[in-house]
Backbone as JSON Lines, residues from 0, in Angstrom:
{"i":0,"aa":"X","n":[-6.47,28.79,-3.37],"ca":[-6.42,27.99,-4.58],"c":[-7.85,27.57,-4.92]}
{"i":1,"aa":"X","n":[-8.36,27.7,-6.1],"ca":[-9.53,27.48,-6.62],"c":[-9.6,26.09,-7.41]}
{"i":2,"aa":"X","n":[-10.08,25.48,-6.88],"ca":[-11.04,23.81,-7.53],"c":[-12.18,23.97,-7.92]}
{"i":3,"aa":"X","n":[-12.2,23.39,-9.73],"ca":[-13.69,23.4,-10.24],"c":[-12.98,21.96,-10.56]}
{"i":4,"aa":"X","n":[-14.34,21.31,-10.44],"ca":[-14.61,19.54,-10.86],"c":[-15.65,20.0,-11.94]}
{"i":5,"aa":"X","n":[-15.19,19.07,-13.32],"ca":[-16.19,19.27,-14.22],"c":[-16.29,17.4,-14.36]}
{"i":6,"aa":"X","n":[-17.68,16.94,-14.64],"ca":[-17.66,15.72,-14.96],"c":[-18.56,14.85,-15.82]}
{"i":7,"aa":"X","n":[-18.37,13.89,-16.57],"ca":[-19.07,13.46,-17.85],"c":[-20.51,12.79,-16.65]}
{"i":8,"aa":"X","n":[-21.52,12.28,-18.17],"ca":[-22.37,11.83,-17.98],"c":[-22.16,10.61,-16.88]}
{"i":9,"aa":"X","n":[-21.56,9.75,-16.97],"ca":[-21.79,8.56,-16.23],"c":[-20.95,8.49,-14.53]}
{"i":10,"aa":"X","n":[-20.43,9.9,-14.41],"ca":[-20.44,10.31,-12.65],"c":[-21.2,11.13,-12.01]}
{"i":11,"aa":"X","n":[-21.72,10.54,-11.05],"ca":[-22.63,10.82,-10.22],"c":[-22.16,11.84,-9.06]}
{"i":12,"aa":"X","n":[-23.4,12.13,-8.14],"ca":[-22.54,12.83,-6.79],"c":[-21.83,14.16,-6.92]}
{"i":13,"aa":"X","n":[-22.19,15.48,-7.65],"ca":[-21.14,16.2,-8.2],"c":[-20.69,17.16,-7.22]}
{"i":14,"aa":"X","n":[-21.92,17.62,-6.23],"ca":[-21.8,18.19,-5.68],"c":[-21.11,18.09,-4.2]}
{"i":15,"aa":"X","n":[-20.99,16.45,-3.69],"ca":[-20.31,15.85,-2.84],"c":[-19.21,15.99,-3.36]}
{"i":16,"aa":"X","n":[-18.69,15.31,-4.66],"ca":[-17.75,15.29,-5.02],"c":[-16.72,16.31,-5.27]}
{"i":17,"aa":"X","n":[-17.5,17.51,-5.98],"ca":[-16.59,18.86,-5.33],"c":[-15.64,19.28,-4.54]}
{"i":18,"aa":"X","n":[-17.03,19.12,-3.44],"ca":[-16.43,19.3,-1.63],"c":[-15.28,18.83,-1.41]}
{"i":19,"aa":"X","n":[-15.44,17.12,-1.47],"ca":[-14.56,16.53,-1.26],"c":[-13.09,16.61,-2.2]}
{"i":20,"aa":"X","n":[-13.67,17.09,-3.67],"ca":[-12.41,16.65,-3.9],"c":[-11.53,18.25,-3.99]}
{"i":21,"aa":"X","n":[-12.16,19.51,-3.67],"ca":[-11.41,20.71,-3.64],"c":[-11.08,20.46,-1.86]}
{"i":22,"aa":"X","n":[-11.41,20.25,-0.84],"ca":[-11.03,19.69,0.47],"c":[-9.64,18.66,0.34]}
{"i":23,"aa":"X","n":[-9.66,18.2,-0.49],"ca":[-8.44,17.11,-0.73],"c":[-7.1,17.34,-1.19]}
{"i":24,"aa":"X","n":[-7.57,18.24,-2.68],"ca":[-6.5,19.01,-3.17],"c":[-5.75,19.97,-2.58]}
{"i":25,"aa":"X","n":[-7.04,21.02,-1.74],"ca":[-6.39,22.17,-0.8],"c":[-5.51,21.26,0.4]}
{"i":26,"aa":"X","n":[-5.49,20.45,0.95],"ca":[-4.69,19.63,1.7],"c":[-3.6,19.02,1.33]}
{"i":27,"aa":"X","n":[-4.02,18.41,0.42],"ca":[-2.27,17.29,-0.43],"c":[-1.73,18.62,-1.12]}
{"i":28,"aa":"X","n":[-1.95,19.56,-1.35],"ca":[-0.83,20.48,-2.39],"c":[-1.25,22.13,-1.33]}
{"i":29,"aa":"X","n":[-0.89,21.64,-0.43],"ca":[-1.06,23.33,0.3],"c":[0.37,23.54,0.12]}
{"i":30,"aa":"X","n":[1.56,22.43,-0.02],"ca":[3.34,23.35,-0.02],"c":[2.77,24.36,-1.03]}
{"i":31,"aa":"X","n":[2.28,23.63,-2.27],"ca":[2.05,24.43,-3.64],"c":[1.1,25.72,-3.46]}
{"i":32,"aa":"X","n":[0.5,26.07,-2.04],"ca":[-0.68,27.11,-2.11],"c":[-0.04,28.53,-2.94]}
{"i":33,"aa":"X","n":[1.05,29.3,-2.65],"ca":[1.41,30.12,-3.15],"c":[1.65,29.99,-4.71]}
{"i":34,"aa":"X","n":[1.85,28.75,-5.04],"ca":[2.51,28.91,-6.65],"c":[1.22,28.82,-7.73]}
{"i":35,"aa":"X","n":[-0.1,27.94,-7.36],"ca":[-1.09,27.38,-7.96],"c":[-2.03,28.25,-7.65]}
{"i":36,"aa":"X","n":[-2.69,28.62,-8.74],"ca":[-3.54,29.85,-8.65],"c":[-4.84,29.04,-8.84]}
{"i":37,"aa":"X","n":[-5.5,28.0,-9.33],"ca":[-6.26,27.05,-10.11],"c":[-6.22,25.72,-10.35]}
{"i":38,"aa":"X","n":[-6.98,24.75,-9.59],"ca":[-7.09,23.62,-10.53],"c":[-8.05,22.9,-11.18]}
{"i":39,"aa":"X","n":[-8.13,22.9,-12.07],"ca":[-9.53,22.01,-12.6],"c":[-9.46,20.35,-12.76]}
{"i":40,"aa":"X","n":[-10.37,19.8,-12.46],"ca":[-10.49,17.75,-12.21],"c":[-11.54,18.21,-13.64]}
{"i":41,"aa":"X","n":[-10.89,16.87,-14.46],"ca":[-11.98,16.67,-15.18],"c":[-12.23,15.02,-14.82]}
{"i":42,"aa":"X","n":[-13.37,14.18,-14.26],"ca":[-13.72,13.05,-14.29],"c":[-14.45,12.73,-15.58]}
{"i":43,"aa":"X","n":[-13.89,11.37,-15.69],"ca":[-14.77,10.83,-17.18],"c":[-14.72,9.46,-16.99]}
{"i":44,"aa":"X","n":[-16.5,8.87,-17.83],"ca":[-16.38,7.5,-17.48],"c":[-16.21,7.14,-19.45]}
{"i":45,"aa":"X","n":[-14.93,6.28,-19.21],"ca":[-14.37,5.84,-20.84],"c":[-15.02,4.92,-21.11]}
{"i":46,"aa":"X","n":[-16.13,3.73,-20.39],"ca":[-16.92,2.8,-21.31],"c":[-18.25,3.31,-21.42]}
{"i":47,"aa":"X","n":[-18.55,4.68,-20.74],"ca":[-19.98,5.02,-20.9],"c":[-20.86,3.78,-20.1]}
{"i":48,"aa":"X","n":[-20.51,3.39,-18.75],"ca":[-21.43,2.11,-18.11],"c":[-21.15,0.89,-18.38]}
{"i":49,"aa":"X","n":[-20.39,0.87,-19.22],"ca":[-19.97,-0.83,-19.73],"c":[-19.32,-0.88,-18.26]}
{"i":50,"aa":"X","n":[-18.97,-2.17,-18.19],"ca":[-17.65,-2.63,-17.21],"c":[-16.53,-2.85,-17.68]}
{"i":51,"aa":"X","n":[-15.48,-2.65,-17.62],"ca":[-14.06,-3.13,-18.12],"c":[-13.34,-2.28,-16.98]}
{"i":52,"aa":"X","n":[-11.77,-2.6,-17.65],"ca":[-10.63,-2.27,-17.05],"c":[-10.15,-1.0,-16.55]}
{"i":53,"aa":"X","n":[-10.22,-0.48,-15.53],"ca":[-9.84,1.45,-15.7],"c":[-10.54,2.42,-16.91]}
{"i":54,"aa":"X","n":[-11.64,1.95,-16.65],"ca":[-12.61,2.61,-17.02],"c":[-12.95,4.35,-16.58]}
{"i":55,"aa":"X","n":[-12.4,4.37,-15.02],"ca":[-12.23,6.02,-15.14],"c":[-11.4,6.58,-15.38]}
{"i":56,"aa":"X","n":[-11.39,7.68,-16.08],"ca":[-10.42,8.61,-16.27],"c":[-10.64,10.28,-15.55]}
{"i":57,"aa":"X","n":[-9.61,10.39,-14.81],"ca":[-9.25,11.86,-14.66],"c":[-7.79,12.52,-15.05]}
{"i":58,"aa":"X","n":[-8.21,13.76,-15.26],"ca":[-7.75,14.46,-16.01],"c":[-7.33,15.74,-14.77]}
{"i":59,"aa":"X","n":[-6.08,16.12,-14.31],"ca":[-6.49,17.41,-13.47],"c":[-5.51,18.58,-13.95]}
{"i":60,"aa":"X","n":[-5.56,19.62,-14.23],"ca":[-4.73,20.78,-15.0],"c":[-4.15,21.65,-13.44]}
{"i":61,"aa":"X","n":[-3.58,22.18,-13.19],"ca":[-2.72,23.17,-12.59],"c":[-1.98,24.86,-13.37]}
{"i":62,"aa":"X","n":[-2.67,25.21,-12.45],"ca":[-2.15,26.99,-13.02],"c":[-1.21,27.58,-12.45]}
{"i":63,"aa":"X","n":[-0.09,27.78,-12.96],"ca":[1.11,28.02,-11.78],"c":[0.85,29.5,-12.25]}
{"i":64,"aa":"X","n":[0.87,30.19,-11.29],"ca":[1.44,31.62,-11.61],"c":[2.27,31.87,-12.52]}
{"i":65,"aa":"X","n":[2.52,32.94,-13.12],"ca":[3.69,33.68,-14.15],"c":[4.03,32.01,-15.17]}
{"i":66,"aa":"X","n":[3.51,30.8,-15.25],"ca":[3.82,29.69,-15.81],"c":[2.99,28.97,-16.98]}
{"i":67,"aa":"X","n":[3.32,28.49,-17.68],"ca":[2.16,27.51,-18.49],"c":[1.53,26.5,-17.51]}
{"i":68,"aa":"X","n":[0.23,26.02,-17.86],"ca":[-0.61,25.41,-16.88],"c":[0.18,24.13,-17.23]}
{"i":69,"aa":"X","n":[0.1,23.31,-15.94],"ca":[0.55,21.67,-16.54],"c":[-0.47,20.88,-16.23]}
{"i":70,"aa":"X","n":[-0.16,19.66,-16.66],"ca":[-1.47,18.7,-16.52],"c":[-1.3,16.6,-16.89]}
{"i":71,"aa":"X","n":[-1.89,16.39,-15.73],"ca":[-1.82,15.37,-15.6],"c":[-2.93,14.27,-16.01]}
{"i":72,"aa":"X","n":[-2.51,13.01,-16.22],"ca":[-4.31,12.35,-15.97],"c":[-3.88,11.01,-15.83]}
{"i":73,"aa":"X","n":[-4.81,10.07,-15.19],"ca":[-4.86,9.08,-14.51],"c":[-5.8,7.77,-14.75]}
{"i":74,"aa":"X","n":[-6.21,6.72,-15.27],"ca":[-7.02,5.9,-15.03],"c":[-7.29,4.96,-14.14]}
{"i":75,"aa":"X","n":[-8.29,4.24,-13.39],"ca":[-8.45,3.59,-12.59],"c":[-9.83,2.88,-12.97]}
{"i":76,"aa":"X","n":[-9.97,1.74,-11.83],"ca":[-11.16,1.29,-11.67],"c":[-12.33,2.31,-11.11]}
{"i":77,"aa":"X","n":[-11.95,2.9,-10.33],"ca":[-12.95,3.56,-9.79],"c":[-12.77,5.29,-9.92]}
{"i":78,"aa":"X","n":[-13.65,6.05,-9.43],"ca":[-13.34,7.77,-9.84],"c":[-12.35,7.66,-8.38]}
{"i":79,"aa":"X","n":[-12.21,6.99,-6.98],"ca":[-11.27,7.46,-6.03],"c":[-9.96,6.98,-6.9]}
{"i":80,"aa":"X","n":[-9.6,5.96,-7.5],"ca":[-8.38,5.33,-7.55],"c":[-7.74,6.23,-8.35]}
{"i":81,"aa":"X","n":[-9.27,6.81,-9.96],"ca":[-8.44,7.5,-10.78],"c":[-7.74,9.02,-10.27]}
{"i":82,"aa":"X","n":[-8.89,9.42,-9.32],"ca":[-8.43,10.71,-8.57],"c":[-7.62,11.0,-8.2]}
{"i":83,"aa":"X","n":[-7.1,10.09,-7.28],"ca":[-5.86,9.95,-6.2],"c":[-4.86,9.45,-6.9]}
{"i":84,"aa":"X","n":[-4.45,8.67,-7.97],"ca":[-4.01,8.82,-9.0],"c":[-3.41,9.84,-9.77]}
{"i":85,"aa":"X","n":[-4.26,10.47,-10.0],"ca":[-3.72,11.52,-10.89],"c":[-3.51,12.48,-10.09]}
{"i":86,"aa":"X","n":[-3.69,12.71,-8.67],"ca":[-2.65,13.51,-7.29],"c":[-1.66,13.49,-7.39]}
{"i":87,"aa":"X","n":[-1.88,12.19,-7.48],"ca":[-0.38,11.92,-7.36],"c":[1.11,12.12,-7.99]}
{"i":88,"aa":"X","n":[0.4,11.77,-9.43],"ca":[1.02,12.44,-10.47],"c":[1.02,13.78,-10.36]}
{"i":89,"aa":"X","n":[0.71,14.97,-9.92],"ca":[0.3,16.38,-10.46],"c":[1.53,16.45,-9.19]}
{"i":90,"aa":"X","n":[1.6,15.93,-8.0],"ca":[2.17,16.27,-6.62],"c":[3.91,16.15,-7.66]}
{"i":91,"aa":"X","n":[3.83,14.36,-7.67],"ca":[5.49,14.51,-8.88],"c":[5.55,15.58,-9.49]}
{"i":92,"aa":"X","n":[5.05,15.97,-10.14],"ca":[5.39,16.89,-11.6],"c":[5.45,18.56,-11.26]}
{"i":93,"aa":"X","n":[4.78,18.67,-9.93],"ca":[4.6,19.84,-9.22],"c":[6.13,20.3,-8.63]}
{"i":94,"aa":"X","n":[6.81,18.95,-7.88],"ca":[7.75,18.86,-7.51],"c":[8.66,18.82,-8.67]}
{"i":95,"aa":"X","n":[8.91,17.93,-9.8],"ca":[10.05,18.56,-10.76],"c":[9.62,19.68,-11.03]}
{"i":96,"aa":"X","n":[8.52,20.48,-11.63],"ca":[8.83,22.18,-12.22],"c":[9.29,22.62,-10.76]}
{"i":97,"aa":"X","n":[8.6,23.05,-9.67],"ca":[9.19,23.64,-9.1],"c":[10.15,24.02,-8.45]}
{"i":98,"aa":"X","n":[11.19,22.42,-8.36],"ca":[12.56,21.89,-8.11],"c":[13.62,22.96,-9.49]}
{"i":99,"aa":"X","n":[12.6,22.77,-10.6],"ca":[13.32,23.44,-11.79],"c":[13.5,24.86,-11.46]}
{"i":100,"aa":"X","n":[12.32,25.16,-10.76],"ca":[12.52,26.46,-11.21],"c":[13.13,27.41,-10.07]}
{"i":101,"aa":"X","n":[13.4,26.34,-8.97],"ca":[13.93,27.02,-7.83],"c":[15.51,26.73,-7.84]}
{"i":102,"aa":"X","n":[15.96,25.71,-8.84],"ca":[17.42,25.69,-9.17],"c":[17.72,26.5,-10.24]}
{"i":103,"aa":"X","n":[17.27,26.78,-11.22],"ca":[17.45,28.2,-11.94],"c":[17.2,29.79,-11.38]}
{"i":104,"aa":"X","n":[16.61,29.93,-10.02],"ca":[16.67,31.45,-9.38],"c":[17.76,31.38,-8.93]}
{"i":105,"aa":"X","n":[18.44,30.26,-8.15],"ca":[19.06,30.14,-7.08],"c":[20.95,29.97,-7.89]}
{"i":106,"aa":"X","n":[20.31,29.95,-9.16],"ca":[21.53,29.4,-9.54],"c":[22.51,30.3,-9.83]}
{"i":107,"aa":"X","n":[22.71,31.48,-9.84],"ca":[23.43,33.4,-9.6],"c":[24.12,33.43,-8.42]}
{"i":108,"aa":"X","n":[23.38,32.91,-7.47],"ca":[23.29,33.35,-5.7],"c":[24.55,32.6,-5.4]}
{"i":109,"aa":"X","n":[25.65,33.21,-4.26],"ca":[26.66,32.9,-3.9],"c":[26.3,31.71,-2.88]}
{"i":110,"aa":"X","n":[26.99,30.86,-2.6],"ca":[26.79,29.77,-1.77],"c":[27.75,29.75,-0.67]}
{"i":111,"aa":"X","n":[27.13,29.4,0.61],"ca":[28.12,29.41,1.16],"c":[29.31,27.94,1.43]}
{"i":112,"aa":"X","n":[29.03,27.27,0.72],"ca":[30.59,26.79,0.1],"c":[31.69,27.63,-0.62]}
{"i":113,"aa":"X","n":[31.33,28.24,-1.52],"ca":[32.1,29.34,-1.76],"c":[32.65,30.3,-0.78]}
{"i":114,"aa":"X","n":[31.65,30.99,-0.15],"ca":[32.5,31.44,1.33],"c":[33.17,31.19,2.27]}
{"i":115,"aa":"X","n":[32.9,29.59,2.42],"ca":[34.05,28.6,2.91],"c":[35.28,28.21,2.33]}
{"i":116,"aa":"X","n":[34.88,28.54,1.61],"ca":[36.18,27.91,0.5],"c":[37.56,29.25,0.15]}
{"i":117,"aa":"X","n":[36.48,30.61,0.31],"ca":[37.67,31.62,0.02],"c":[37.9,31.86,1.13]}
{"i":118,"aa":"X","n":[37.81,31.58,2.32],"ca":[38.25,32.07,3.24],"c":[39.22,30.69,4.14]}
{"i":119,"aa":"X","n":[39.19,29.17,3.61],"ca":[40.46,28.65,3.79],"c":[41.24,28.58,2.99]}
{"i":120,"aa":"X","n":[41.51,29.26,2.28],"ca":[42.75,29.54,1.36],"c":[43.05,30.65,1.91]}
């Protein structure tokens, strides 16, 4: 799975931040290694240096194979909170499509309740 971090003017560290944050992703979403071909982080600082409230924003997209990309985003006080944040979210949403899409393959396939079932009658 491939991680590019792209990030605005007012975050620093890009090249640490990379590391760390394609090291992070490849870890929290390895169930997903086969389905996710790509993810891109976009970090952004929304007051441009001011101080205020959840001031960072990330943004992180996902490429599912054979799928439309989905995509999440997150604000926080800081680039960890917004990061891990918006993990978090991408981990949910990773889990409904792929919950979706593994109850629509599966949904043809004989069960074996059914094979239990014709054979006590």
């Amino acid at each position: 799975m491939q991680v590019q971090v792209n990030t605005s003017n007012g975050i620093d560290n890009k090249e640490s931040l990379e590391r760390w944050a394609g090291d992070y992703l490849n870890e929290t979403l390895s169930r997903f290694r086969q389905d996710i071909t790509r993810i891109e982080v976009q970090l952004s600082d929304q007051n441009s240096g001011k101080k205020g409230a959840a001031d960072t924003l990330c943004m992180i997209e996902a490429r599912i194979t054979g799928r439309e990309p989905v995509a999440v985003n997150h604000h926080g006080l800081t680039q960890d909170e917004a990061f891990r944040g918006a993990t978090q979210r991408l981990i949910h949403l990773l889990d409904h499509t792929m919950g979706k899409l593994d109850r629509h393959e599966h949904r043809d396939r004989e069960t074996i309740r059914k094979d239990l079932d014709a054979t006590a009658g």
